[in-house]
N, C-alpha and C positions, 0 to 999 in steps of 0.2 A: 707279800704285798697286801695291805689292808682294802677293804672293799673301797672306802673314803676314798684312798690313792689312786686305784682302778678306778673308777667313776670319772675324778678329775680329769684323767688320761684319755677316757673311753668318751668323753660326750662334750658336744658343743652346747654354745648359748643355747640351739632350737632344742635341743635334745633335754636340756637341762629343764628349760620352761615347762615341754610335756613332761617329764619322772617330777619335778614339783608336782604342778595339775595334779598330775595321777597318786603322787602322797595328799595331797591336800583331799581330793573329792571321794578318791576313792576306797574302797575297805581293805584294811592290811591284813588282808589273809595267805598272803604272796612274797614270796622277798628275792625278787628277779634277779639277773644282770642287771649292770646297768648298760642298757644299749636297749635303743628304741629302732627296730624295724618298720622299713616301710614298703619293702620289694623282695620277691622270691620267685626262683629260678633253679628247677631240676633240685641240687644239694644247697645251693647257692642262696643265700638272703644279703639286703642293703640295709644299711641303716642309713638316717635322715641326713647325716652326715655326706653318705654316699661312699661308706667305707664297707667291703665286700667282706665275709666271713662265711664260712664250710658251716653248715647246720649238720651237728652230729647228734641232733637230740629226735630231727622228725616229731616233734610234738608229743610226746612222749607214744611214738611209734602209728598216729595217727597220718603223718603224712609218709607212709611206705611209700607213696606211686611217687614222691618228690614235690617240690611248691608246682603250682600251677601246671600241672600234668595237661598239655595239651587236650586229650581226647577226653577228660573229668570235666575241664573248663566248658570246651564244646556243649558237651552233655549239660551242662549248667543253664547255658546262655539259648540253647535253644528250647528246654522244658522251661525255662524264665520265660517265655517269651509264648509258651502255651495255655499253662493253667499251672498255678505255684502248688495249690491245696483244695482239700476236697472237704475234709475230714473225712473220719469213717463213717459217717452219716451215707454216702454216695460211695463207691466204687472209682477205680481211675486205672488210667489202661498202660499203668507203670509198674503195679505193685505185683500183680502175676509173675511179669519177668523176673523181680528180685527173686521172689521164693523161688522161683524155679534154677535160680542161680546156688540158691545157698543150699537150697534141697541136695543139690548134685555133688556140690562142693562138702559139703557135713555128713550126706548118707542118712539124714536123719531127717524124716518126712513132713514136718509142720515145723512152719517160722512165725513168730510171734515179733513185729516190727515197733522197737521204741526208737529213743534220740539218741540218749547219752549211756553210758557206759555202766552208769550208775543205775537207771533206770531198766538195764535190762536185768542187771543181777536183780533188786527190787522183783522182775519180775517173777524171776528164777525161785527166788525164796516162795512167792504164792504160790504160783502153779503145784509147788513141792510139796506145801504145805497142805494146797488143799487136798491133791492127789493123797496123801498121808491119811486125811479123812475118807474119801468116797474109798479107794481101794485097798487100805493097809489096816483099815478099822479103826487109827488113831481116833481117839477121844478130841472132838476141838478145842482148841488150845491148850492144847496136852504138846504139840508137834515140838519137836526136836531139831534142829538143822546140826551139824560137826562143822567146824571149820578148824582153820591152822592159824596155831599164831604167827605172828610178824604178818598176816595177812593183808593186802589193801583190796577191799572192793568197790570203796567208793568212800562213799561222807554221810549218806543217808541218813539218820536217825536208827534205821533197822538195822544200815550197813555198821553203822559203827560200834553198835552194839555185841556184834563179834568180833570187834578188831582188840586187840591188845596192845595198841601204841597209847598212853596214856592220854598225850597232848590230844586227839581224836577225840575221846569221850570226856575230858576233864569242863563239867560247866555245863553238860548238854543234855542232861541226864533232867528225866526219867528214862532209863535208857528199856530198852523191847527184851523181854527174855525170850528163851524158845532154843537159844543157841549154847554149845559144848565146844571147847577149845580143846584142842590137841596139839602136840608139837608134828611142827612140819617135815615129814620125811620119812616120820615113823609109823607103818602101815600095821606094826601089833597094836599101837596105842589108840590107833583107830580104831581097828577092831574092839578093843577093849570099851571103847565109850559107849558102846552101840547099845540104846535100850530096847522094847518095843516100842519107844515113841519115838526113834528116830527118822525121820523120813528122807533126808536128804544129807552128800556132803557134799561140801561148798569147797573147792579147792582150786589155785593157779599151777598148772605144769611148772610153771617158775615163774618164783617170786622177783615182781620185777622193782617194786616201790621198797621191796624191804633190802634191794643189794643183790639185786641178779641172782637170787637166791636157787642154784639147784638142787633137784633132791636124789636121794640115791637110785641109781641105775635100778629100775624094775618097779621104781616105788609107785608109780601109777597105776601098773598092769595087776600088779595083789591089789592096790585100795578097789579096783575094779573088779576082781575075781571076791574081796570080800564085798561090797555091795551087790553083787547077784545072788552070793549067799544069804544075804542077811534081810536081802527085801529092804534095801536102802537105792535112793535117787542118785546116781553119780551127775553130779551139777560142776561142769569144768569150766573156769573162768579164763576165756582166752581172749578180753580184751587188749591185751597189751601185746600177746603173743601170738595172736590167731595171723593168718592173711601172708603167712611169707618168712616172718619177723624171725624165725628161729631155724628156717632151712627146711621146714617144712610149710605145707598150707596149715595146718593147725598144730601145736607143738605136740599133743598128744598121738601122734601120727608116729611120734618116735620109737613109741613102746608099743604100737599096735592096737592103741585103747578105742573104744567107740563107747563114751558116756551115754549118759539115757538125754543131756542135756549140755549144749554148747553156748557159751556167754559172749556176745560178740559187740563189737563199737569201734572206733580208735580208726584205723586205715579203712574200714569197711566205707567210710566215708570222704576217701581219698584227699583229707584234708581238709575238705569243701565245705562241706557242711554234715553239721550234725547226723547220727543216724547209729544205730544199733538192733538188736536181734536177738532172742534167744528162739535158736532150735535145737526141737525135742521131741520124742519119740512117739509115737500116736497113744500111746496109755497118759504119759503125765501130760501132755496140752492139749487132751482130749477131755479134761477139765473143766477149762472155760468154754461158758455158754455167754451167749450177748448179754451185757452189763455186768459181765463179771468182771473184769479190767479193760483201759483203753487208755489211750493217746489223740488229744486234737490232732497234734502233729506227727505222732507215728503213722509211720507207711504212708507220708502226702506222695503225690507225683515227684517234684522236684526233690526230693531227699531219695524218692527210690531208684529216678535216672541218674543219679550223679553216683548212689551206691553201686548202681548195675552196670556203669562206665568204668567204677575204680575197680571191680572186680575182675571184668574183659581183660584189663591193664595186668593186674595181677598173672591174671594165665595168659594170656596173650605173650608176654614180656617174659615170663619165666622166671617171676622176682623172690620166688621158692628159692627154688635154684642155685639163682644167685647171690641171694642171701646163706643159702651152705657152703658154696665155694670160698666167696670175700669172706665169712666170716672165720672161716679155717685159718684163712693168710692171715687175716688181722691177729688174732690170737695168739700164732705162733709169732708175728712179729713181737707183741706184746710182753709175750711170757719171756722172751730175750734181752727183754729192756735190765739190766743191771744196776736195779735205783733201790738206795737205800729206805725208800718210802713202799716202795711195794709189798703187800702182803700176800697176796693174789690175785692173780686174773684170772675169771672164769666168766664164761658164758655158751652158748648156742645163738649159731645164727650170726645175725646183726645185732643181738643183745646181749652186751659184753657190759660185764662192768671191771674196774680196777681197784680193789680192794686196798687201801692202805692202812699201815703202822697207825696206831695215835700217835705218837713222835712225833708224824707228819705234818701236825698243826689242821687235821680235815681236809677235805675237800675242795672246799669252798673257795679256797687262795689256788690252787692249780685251776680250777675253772676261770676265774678270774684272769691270769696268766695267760689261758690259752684263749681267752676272749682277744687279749689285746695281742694275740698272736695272729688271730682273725680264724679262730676255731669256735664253734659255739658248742659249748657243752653243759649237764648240769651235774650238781653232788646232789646225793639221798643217800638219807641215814648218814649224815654227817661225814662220812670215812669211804666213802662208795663212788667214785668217776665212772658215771654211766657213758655209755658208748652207743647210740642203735643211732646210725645215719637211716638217710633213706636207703631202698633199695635196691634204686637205681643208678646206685654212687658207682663208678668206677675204679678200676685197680689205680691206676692215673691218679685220682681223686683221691682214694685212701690212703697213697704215698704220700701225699704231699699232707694231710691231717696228722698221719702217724710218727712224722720227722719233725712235726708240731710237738705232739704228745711223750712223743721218748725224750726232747729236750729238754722242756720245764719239767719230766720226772725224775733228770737227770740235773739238772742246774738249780732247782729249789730247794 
């Protein structure tokens, strides 16, 4: 089924007016469903229509605690209703608590509080960079970062400068050097890149933007045992992964690893509203002195009680847990699917993706399918059925998606 066809099916006159609007005024840097939501509930969202569908996407892992998590919402409406923002000009009698949540939850002593996801890696790159100068001797702007390819860290300008997806950098350039690419997974080739001006590497435990990308068993615990060697920053990007999403609270938790620095955003903010983090060890964020970076809006009150809610949710609720359990059943259900489109299914956790044939015709027509199945999901990397519901999906809940999903991999 072509997207044209799906749309017609998928939307009324009110629906149709807003996706006009929204082509007309707004920038096509997006190329959505077509279905316009206006209500969310636990896994559950509406559209304007008033037609229900299973959100299997959680915002690309940002609503782990589920849409409108009771005790986030709470947490909202009552710091709304006290003092929204401070800046860091003032102090606010919110922002302690976070640290001291993440402190415990990371093991790693200073939290540096941004918005989005993007801005924390941003921040992760200075901190490194400049640590590379004060304690490693690097020569300034000499500094080095590694990263992987098929990497996503964001859109930034800096970000994008080490990513290897063309469409990303093609137009946007003068792009930032300072950055070494390597393939992902291969922990000699790492090694290998390593100058004296390297100061930091930049890596996801799994790749989630490039197709649920994982890498081989042990591969993070050597890139760790070579950065301690080598007087390199292990800088581990778990926006997408952190908080539950892979059966663990961080997914580097699998190998044992404990980075010099953790990249956090996405669920930390229960959905709600913006909010992000990197924590790091007292040598690299011992750095910064006042005026050496900041955020109007990092660490306000209301970003830090609604983070300090979604985290309680997280332990409290055991969405660790039970994102390892469900995501075992799903997998094995998955890998049983008998469709001539599958390539593979692989994942950890609740972050699964479904790998298909090019034969297949992409992704993008089975998403479509199971939209008007009343499943919402998305494709990346053209050929890749991502999977990560919330975490508070039940067995209940993933039966009735997965008898969605083995259909149209078996009727398309």
């Amino acid at each position: 089924m072509g997207q044209s066809e799906a749309t017609a099916q998928a939307t009324s006159d009110v629906a149709r007016d807003i996706i006009a609007k929204s082509d007309a005024y707004g920038a096509h840097n997006y190329k959505p469903l077509p279905v316009v939501l206006e209500r969310g509930e636990g896994v559950w969202v509406w559209d304007v229509n008033g037609t229900k569908y299973m959100d299997m996407l959680s915002a690309y892992s940002a609503l782990s605690q589920g849409h409108r998590h009771p005790r986030i919402i709470a947490a909202l409406v009552e710091q709304a209703q006290r003092i929204t923002l401070t800046s860091r000009a003032f102090r606010n009698d919110k922002l302690a608590g976070l640290y001291e949540r993440l402190v415990k939850l990371t093991g790693l002593p200073r939290v540096l509080p941004m918005n989005s996801g993007a801005e924390a890696v941003e921040s992760a790159i200075k901190i490194a960079r400049k640590w590379g100068v004060e304690h490693k001797g690097v020569e300034d702007g000499k500094q080095e970062i590694i990263a992987c390819s098929n990497n996503f860290h964001g859109r930034t300008i800096a970000i994008i400068s080490c990513s290897t997806e063309e469409q990303y950098r093609r137009g946007f350039g003068p792009l930032n050097t300072g950055f070494r690419i390597v393939p992902y997974g291969d922990a000699d080739a790492f090694a290998a890149a390593i100058t004296d001006n390297t100061v930091g590497f930049l890596v996801e435990p799994i790749q989630g933007e490039a197709g649920i990308n994982i890498p081989p068993e042990g591969y993070l615990q050597k890139a760790a045992e070579i950065c301690k060697q080598r007087g390199v920053m292990l800088l581990l990007d778990e926006v997408q992964t952190g908080f539950g999403r892979t059966g663990k609270m961080f997914c580097c938790e699998h190998e044992g690893v404990k980075p010099d620095a953790i990249i956090m955003g996405k669920a930390l903010s229960g959905g709600v509203y913006p909010v992000s983090a990197v924590a790091a060890s007292e040598e690299l964020m011992g750095v910064l002195h006042p005026g050496d970076h900041g955020s109007t809006f990092g660490g306000n009150p209301l970003g830090a009680a609604v983070a300090c809610a979604a985290l309680d949710v997280l332990v409290d609720e055991n969405l660790a847990e039970r994102a390892a359990e469900m995501g075992a059943y799903v997998l094995e259900r998955l890998r049983a699917v008998d469709s001539k489109h599958v390539r593979e299914v692989r994942g950890r956790g609740l972050l699964i993706g479904i790998d298909l044939h090019e034969s297949a015709g992409g992704a993008r027509r089975f998403c479509e399918a199971l939209m008007l199945d009343g499943l919402l999901c998305k494709e990346t990397h053209e050929t890749v059925i991502r999977l990560a519901p919330p975490l508070v999906v039940t067995r209940d809940e993933l039966d009735w998606a997965l008898e969605r999903v083995e259909r149209v991999l078996l009727d398309n």
